[in-house]
DOZAKE-725302 format. One record per residue (C-alpha): residue number from 1; residue in three letters; x, y, z. Coordinates in Angstrom, 3 decimals. Last residue first. Layout:
N
  nr rest       xx       yy       zz
 NUM  ALA        X        Y        Z
...
END
This chain:
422
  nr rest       xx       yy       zz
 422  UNK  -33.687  -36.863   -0.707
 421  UNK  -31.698  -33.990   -2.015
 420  UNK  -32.882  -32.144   -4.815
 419  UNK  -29.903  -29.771   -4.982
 418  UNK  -27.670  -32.425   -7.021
 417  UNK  -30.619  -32.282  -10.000
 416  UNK  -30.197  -28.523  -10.284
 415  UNK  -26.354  -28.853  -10.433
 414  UNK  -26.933  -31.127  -13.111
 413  UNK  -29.095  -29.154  -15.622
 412  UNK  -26.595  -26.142  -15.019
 411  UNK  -23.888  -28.246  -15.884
 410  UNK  -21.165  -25.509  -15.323
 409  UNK  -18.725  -27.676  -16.302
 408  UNK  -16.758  -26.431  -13.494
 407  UNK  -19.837  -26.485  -11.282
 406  UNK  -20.732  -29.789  -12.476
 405  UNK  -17.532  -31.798  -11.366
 404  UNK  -17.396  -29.943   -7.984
 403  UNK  -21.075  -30.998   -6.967
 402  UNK  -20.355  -34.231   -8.164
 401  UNK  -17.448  -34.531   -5.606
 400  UNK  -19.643  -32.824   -3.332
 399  UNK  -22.091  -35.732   -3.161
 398  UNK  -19.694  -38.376   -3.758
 397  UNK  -18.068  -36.748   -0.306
 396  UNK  -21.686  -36.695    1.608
 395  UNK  -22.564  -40.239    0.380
 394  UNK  -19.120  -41.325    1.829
 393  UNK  -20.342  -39.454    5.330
 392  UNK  -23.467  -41.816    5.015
 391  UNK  -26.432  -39.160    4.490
 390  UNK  -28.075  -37.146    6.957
 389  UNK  -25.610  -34.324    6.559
 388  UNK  -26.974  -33.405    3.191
 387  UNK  -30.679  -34.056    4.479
 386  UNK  -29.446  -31.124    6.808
 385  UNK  -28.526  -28.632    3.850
 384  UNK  -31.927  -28.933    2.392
 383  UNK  -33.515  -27.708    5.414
 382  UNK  -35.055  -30.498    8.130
 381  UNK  -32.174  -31.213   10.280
 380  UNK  -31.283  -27.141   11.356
 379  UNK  -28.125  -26.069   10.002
 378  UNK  -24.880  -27.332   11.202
 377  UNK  -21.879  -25.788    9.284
 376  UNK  -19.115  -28.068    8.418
 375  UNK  -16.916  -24.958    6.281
 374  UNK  -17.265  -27.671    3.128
 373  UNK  -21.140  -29.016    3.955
 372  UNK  -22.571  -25.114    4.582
 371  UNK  -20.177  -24.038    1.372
 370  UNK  -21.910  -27.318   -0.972
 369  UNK  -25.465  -26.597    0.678
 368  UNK  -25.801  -22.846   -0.027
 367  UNK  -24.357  -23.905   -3.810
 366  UNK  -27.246  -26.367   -3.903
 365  UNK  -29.862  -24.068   -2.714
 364  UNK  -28.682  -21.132   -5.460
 363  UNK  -28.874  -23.778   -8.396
 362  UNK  -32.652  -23.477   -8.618
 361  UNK  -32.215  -19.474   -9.259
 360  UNK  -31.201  -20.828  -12.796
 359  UNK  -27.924  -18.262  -13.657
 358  UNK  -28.195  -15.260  -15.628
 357  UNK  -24.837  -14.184  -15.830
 356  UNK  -24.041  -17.886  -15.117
 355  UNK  -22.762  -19.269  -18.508
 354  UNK  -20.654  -15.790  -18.490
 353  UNK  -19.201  -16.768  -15.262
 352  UNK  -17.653  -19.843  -15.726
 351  UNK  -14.971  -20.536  -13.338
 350  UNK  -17.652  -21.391  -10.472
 349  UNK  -17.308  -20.405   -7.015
 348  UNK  -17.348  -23.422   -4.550
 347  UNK  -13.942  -24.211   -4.053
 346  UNK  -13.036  -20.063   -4.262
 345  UNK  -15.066  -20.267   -0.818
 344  UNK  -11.842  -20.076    1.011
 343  UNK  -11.345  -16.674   -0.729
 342  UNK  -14.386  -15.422    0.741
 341  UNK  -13.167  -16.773    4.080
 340  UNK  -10.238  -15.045    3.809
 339  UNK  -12.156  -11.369    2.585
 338  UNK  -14.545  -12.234    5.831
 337  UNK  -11.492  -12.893    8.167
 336  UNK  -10.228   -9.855    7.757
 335  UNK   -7.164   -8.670   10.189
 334  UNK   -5.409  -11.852   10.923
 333  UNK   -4.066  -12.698   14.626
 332  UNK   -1.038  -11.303   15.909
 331  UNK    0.899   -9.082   13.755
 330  UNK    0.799   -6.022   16.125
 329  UNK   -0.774   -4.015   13.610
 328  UNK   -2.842   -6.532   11.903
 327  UNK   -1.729   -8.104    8.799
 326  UNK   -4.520   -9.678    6.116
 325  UNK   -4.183   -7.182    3.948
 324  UNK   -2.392   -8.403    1.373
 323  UNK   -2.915  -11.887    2.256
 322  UNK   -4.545  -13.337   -0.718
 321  UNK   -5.198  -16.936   -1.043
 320  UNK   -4.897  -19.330   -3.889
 319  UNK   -6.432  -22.723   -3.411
 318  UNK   -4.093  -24.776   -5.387
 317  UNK   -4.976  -27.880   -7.234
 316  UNK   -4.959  -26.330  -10.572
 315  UNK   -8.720  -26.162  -10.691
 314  UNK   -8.952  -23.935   -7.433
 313  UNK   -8.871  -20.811   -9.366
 312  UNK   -5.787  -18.395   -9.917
 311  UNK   -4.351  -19.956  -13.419
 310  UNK   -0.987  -18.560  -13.415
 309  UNK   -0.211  -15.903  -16.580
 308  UNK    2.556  -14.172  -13.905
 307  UNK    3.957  -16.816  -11.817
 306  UNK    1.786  -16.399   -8.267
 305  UNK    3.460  -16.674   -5.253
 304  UNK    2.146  -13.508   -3.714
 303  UNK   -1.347  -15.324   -4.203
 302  UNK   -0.269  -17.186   -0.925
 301  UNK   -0.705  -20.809   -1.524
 300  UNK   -3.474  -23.509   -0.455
 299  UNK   -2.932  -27.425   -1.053
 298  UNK   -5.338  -30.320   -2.706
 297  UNK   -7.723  -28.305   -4.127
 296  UNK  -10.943  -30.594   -4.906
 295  UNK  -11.603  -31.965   -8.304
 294  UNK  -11.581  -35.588   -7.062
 293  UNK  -12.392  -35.766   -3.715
 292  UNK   -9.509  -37.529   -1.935
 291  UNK   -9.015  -34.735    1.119
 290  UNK  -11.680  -32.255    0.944
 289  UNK  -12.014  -32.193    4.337
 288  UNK   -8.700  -31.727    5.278
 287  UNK   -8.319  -28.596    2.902
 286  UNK  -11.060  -26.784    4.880
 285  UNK   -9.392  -28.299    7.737
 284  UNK   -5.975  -26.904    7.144
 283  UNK   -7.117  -23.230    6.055
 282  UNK   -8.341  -21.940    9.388
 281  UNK   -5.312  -23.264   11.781
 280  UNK   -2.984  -23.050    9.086
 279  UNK   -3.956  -18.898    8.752
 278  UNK   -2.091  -18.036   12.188
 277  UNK    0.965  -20.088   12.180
 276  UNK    1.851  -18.658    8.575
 275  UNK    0.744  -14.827    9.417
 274  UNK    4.509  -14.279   10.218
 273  UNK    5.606  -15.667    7.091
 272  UNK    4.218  -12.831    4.689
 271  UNK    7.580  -12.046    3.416
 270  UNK    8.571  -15.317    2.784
 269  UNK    5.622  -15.852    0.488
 268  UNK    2.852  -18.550    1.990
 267  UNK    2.698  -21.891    1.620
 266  UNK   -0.213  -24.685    3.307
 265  UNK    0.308  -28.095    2.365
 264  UNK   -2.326  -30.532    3.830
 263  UNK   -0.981  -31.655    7.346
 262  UNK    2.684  -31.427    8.600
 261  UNK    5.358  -29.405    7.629
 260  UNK    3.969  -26.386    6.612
 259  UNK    5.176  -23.409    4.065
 258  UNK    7.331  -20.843    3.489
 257  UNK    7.879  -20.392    0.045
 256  UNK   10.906  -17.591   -0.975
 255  UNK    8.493  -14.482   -2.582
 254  UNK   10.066  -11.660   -0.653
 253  UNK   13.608  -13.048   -1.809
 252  UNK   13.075  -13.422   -5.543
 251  UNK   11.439  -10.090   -5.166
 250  UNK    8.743   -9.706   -7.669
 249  UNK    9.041   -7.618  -10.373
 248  UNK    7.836   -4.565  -11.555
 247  UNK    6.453   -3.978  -15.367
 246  UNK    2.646   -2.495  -13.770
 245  UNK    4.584   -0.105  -11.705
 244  UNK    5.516    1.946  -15.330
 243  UNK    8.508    1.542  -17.622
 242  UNK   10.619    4.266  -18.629
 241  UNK   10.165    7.719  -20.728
 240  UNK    9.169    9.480  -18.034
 239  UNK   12.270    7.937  -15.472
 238  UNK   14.575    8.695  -18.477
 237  UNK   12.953   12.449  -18.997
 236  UNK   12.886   13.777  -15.291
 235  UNK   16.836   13.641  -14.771
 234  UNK   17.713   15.840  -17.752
 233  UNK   14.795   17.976  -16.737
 232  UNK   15.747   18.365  -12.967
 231  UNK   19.445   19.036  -14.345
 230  UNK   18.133   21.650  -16.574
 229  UNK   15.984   23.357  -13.635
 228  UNK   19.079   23.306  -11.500
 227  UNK   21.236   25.342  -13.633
 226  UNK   18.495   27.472  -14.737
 225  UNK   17.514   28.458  -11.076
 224  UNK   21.316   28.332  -10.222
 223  UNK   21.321   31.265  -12.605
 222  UNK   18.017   33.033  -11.782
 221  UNK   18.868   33.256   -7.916
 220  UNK   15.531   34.642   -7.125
 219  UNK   15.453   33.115   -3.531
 218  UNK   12.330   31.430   -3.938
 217  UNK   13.187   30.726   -7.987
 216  UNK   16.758   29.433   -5.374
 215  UNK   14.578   27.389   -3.565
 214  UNK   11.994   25.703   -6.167
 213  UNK   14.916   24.389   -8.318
 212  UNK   17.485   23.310   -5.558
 211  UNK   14.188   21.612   -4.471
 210  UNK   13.860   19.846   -7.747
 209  UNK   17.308   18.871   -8.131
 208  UNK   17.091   16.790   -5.299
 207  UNK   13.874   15.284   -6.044
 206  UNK   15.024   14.715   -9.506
 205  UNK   18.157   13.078   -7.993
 204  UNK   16.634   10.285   -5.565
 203  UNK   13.794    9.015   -8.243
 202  UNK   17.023    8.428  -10.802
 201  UNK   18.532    6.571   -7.872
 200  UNK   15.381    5.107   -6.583
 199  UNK   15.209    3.577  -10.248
 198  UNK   18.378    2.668  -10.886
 197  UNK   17.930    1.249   -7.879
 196  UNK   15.078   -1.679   -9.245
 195  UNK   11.857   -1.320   -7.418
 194  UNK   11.446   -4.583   -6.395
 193  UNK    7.714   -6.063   -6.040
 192  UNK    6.735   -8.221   -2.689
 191  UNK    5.349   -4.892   -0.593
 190  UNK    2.575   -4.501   -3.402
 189  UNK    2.295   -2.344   -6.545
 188  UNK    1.308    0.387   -4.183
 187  UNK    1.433    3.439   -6.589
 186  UNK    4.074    5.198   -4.578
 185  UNK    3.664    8.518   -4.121
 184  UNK    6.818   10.426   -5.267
 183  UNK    5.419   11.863   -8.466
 182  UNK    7.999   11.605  -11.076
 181  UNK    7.553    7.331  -10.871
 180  UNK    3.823    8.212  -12.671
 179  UNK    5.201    9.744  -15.620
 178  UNK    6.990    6.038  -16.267
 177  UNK    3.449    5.355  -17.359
 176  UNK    0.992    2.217  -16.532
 175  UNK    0.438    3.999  -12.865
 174  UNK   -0.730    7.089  -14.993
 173  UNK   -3.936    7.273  -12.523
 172  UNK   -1.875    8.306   -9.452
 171  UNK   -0.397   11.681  -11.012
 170  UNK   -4.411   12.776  -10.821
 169  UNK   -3.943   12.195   -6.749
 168  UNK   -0.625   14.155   -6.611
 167  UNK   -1.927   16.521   -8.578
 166  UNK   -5.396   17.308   -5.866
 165  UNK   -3.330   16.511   -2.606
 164  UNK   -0.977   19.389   -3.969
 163  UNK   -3.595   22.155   -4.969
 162  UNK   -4.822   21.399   -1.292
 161  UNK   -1.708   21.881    0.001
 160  UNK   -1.324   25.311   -2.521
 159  UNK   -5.084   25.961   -1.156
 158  UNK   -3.919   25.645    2.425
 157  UNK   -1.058   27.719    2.413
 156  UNK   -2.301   30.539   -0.111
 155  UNK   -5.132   31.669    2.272
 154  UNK   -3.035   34.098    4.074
 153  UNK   -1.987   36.018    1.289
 152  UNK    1.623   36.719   -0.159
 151  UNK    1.738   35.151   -3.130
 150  UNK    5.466   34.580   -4.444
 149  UNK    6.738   33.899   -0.799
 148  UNK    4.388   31.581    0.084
 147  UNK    4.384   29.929   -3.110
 146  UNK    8.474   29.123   -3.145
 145  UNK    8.186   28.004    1.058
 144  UNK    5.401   25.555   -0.306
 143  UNK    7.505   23.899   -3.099
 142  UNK   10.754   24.079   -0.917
 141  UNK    8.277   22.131    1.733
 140  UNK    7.240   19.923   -0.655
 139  UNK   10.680   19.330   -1.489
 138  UNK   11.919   18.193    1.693
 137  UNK    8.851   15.802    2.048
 136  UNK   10.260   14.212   -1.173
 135  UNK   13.436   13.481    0.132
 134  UNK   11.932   11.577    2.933
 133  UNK    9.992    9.499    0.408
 132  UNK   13.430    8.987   -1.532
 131  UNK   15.030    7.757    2.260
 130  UNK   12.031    5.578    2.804
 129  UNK   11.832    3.421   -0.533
 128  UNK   15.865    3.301   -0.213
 127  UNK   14.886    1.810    2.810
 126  UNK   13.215   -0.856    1.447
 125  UNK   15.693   -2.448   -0.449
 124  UNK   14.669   -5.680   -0.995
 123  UNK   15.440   -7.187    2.427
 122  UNK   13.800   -7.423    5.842
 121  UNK   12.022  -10.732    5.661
 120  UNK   10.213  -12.718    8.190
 119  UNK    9.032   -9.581   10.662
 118  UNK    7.364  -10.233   14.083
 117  UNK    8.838   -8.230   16.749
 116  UNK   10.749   -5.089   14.189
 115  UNK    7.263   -4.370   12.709
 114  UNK    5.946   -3.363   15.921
 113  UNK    8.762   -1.649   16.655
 112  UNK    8.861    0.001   13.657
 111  UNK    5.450    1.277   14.097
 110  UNK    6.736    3.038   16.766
 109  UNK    9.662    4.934   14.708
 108  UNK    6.972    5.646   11.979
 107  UNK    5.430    8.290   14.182
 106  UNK    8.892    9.435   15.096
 105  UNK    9.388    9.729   11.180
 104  UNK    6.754   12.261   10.589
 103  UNK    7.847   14.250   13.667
 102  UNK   11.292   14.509   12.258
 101  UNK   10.336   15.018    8.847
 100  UNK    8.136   18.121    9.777
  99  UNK   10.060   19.428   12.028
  98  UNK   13.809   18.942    8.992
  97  UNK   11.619   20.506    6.375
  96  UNK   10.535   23.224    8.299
  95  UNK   13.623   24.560    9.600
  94  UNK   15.552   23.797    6.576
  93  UNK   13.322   25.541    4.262
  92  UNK   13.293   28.622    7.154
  91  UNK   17.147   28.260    6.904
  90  UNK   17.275   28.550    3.533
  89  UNK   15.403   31.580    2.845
  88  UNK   17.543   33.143    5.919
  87  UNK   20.480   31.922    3.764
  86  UNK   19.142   33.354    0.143
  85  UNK   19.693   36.962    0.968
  84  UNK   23.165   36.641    1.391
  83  UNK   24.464   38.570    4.624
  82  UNK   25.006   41.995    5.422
  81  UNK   21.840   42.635    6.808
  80  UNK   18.918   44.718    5.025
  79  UNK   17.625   41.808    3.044
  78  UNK   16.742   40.278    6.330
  77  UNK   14.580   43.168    7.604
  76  UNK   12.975   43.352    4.297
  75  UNK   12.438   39.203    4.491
  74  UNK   10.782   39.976    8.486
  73  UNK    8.350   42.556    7.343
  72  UNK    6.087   40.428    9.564
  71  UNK    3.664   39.736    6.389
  70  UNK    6.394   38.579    4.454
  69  UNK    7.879   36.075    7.440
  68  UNK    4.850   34.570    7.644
  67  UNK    3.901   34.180    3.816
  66  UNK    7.525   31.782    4.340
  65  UNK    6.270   29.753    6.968
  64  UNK    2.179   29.343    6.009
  63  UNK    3.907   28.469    2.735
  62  UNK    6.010   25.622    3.652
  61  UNK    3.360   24.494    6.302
  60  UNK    1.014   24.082    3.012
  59  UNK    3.617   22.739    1.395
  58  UNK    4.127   19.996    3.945
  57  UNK    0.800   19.093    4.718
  56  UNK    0.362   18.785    1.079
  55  UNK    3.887   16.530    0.732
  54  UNK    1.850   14.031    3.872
  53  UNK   -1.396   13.740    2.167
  52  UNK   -0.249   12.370   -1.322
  51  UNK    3.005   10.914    0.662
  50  UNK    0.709    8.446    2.535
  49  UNK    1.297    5.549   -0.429
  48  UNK    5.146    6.619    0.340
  47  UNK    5.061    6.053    3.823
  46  UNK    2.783    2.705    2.929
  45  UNK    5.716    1.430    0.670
  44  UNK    8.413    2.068    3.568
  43  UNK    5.685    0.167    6.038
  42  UNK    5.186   -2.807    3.073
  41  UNK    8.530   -3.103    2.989
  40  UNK    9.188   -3.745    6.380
  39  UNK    6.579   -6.224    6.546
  38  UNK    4.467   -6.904    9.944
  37  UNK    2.148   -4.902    9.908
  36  UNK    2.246   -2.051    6.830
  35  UNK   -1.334   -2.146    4.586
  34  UNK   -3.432   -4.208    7.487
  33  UNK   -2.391   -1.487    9.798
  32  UNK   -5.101    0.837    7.740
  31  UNK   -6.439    3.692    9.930
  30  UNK   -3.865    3.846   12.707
  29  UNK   -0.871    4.346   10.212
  28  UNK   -2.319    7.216    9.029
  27  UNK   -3.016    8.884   12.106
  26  UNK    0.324    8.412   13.681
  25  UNK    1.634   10.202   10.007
  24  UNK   -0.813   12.964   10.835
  23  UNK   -0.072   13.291   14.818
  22  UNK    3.678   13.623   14.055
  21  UNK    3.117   15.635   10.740
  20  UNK    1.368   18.152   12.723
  19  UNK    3.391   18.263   15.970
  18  UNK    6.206   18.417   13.463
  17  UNK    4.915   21.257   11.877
  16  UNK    3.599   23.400   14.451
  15  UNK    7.350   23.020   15.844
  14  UNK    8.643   24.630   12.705
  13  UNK    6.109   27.007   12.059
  12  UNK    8.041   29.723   13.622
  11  UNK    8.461   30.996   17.273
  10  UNK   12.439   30.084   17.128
   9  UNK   12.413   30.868   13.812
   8  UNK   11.660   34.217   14.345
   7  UNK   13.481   35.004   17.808
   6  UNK   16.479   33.603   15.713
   5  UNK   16.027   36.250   12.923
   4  UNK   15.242   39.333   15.466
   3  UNK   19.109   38.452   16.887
   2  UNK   20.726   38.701   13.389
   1  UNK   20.235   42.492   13.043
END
């Protein structure tokens, strides 16, 4: 009676599963590098951002595995041998869970590696980030193996997944709530925040009692049902009733300065310090050329720096830059050098929007001729921006230094009268 069992699993969803989560998670990765290069917690925190497509792929294999067995007339073939009915149940869990994981995880592996070359900071307790997302795959696929063996059609496997993507995704917009930390997606706070272990721990143990839940309703084992459905509540209330991603912290760690020696101060977090030799070279001679201008930003920072309430404008002397998603995969180079650029241009934005809702198209030219002077563009000599360059370089740095005194006053008069260059 027991050789028909391994013939089963043998041919089961198992290795469709890890092919599947292999090529998924490989996927995922591939798409948005920016999100994970380079910072270990930002690949744990990415594994867990992908967890609202990864648990659906797991249900739905979940399912496909346990409506398989039904429709073989392998469960009545089990229930006739002398062994609990629940092990077989357990074993195709364990089957699936274990594939799927596995090929996720390879996936991961060679991302790893490219983490592994170029990483500045490898604390904070990422791994504990990993090993709850891992735990959560596991009960996707106790989740899928309970609907596949309550509903016994074909079509329940990719309509429970798709069932999952869809509450996972609504789970997302409670970010404020403890609620959301019940759903294991992370609500990517940012690879710099600490997710306290209390926390993971609390995380850790509903997920656990939550698949002891969903497999023995699977296995109809109403008392260790209860049992674990009491401890899933006991566990579910303190993280619903606690504070949401919006009350994390940074980690004192992740957020160490790293910054230049020589030239116009340049600083990035700790945990961005691999893109540090990369983004001096573009960010040096913006801040070179601004050098003794009154007004002007005098050093740039990494916005992962930030004290909570800090101004983030260029008035406080800092140029604030945000690196986010500035990582490529192999952490060479950065990844958008539009969005940096954009924040280079922070100089030339001015703080008072609401006086400029409805600005004076006049004052368009001179803010084209204040970024074409700061990023030393060379237009042709007879546009507005070239009589700019054909004054005395001194003239040129008054010139701006004006500019930057009426665009935080936003002197609308003024900055009209600065674009009629001679």
């Amino acid at each position: 009676m027991r050789r028909p069992l391994r013939v089963e699993l043998r041919r089961g969803t198992a290795p469709g599963a890890a092919l599947l989560m292999f090529g998924v998670g490989g996927w995922l990765l591939a798409v948005h590098p920016e999100d994970w290069g380079g910072r270990w917690a930002g690949l744990a925190e990415y594994l867990r951002t992908s967890l609202m497509v990864l648990c659906a792929l797991m249900v739905a294999a979940g399912a496909w595995q346990a409506g398989r067995e039904r429709r073989r007339g392998i469960d009545e073939l089990l229930g006739s041998a002398a062994r609990p009915g629940w092990q077989p149940l357990v074993v195709a869990w364990l089957a699936v869970s274990l594939a799927g994981t596995a090929g996720l995880l390879t996936a991961f592996l060679g991302a790893a590696v490219l983490v592994g070359r170029v990483a500045t900071y490898a604390g904070g307790g990422w791994w504990w980030t990993l090993a709850v997302g891992v735990l959560a795959l596991c009960a996707a696929a106790a989740f899928g193996v309970l609907v596949g063996r309550l509903v016994p059609l074909r079509v329940v496997a990719p309509v429970a997944g798709l069932g999952t993507y869809l509450g996972l995704a609504v789970l997302t917009y409670w970010d404020t709530s403890g609620v959301s930390w019940l759903s294991p997606v992370h609500p990517g706070s940012g690879p710099e925040r600490l997710l306290p272990a209390g926390t993971h721990a609390l995380q850790a143990g509903w997920l656990l009692a939550l698949t002891g839940t969903l497999l023995a309703l699977a296995a109809r084992l109403r008392r260790a049902a209860l049992l674990a459905g009491l401890l899933a509540v006991a566990v579910a209330v303190p993280i619903a009733t606690g504070a949401g991603a919006g009350h994390l912290r940074a980690d004192p760690g992740a957020v160490e300065p790293t910054c230049t020696t020589e030239g116009p101060p340049v600083c990035v977090a700790r945990i961005n310090g691999f893109l540090l030799d990369d983004l001096t070279p573009l960010v040096q001679p913006v801040l070179r050329r601004m050098t003794g201008i009154p007004g002007a930003p005098t050093r740039a920072a990494d916005v992962a720096l930030q004290v909570d309430g800090e101004p983030t404008g260029p008035a406080d002397g800092t140029l604030w830059l945000n690196l986010g998603s500035q990582s490529t995969a192999t952490g060479d180079g950065l990844a958008n050098l539009g969005w940096l650029r954009a924040d280079l241009r922070q100089v030339v934005t001015p703080n008072c929007h609401r006086q400029f809702s409805r600005p004076d198209r006049r004052i368009y030219p001179t803010f084209d001729a204040a970024r074409a002077w700061l990023f030393e563009e060379r237009p042709a000599p007879d546009t507005r921006v070239g009589r700019l360059y054909a004054l005395s370089l001194d003239d040129q740095r008054a010139w701006f230094a004006a500019f930057l005194d009426a665009a935080h006053r936003c002197d609308v008069p003024r900055l009209v009268a600065l674009g009629e260059l001679p």
